[in-house]
C-alpha positions in Angstrom: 313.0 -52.7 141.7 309.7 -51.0 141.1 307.4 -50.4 143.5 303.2 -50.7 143.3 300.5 -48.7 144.8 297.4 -50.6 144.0 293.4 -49.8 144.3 290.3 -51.0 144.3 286.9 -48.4 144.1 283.3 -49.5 143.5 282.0 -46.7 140.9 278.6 -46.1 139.9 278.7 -47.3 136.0 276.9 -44.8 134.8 280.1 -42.3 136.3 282.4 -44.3 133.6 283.6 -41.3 131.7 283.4 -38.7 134.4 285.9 -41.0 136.4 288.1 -42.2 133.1 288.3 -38.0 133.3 289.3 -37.6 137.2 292.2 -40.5 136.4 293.6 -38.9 133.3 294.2 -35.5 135.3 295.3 -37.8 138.6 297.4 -39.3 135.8 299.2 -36.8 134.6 300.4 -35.4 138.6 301.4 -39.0 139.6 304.1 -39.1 136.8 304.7 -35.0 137.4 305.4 -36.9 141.1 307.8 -39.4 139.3 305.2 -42.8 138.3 306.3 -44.2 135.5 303.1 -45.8 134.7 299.1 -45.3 135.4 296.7 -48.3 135.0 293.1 -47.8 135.9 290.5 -51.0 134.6 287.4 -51.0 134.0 285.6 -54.1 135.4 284.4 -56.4 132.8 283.8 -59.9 134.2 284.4 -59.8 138.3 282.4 -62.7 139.0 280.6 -63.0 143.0 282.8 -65.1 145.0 281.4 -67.4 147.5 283.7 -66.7 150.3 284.9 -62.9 149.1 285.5 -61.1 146.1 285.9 -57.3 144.7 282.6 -56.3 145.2 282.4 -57.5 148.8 285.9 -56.1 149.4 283.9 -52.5 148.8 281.3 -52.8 149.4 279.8 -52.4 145.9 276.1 -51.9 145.4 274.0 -52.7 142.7 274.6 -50.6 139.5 278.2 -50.3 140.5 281.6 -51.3 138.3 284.8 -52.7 140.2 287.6 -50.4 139.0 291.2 -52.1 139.0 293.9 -50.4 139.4 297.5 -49.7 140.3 300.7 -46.9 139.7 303.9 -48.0 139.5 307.1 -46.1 140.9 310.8 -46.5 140.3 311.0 -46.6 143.7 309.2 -47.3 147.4 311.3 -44.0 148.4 309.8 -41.7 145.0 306.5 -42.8 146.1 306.8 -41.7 149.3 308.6 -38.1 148.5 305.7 -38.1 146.1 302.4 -38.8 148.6 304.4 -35.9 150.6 304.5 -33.4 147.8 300.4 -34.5 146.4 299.2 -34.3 150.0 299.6 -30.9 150.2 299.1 -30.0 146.1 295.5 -28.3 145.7 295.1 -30.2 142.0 294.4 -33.0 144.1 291.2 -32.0 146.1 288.9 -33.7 144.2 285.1 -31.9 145.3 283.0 -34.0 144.0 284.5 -37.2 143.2 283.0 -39.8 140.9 283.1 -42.1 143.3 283.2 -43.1 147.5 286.4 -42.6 148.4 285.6 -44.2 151.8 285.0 -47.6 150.3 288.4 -47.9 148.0 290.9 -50.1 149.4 294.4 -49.8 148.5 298.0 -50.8 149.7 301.7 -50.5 148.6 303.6 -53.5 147.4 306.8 -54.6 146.6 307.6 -56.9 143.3 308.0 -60.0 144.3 308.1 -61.1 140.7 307.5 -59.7 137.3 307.6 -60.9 133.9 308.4 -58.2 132.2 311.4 -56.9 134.5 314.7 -56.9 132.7 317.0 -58.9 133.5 319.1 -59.1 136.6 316.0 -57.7 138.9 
């Protein structure tokens, strides 16, 4: 079964295309690393919440885009080889990133369901 790192980043909006670059050259490592898929969104209708939501989850301020988004490995174990191998890969010092790192949140997960799984997992 497949296994899911997923993020959340508050990015200026007027950084769209400078981070849509960033993700394509992350992109292309994380399936070097073995992902077999890359998924960054572009937030479009994240409505405020009344007890928590995406933007209060970062920390977003004003002029800011919620960006979605998650990689998917074959495997919990190909993940981990691969955070191993990028952690000490110089492509993925970022300098000047598009973005505050400090206020993404992400997390690992294991499917608990998915819809689009063959059959039998």
């Amino acid at each position: 079964m497949s296994y899911i790192d997923g993020f959340v980043v508050p990015v200026p909006a007027g950084n769209k295309e400078a981070y849509r670059k960033v993700c394509a050259e992350a992109a292309q490592l994380f399936r070097e690393y073995g992902a077999t898929r890359v998924v960054e969104c572009w937030g479009d209708d994240v409505p405020d919440g009344k007890i928590t939501d995406f933007k209060g989850a970062v920390k977003a301020e004003p002029g800011e885009t919620i960006v979605f988004s998650w990689i998917e490995w074959p495997s919990k174990e190909v993940r981990d080889q691969a955070n191993e191998k990028m952690r000490d890969d110089p492509r993925m010092q970022m300098g000047d990133a598009p973005f505050d790192g400090k206020r993404m949140i992400w997390g690992g997960f294991a499917v608990l369901f998915d819809t689009g799984a063959e059959k039998g997992q």
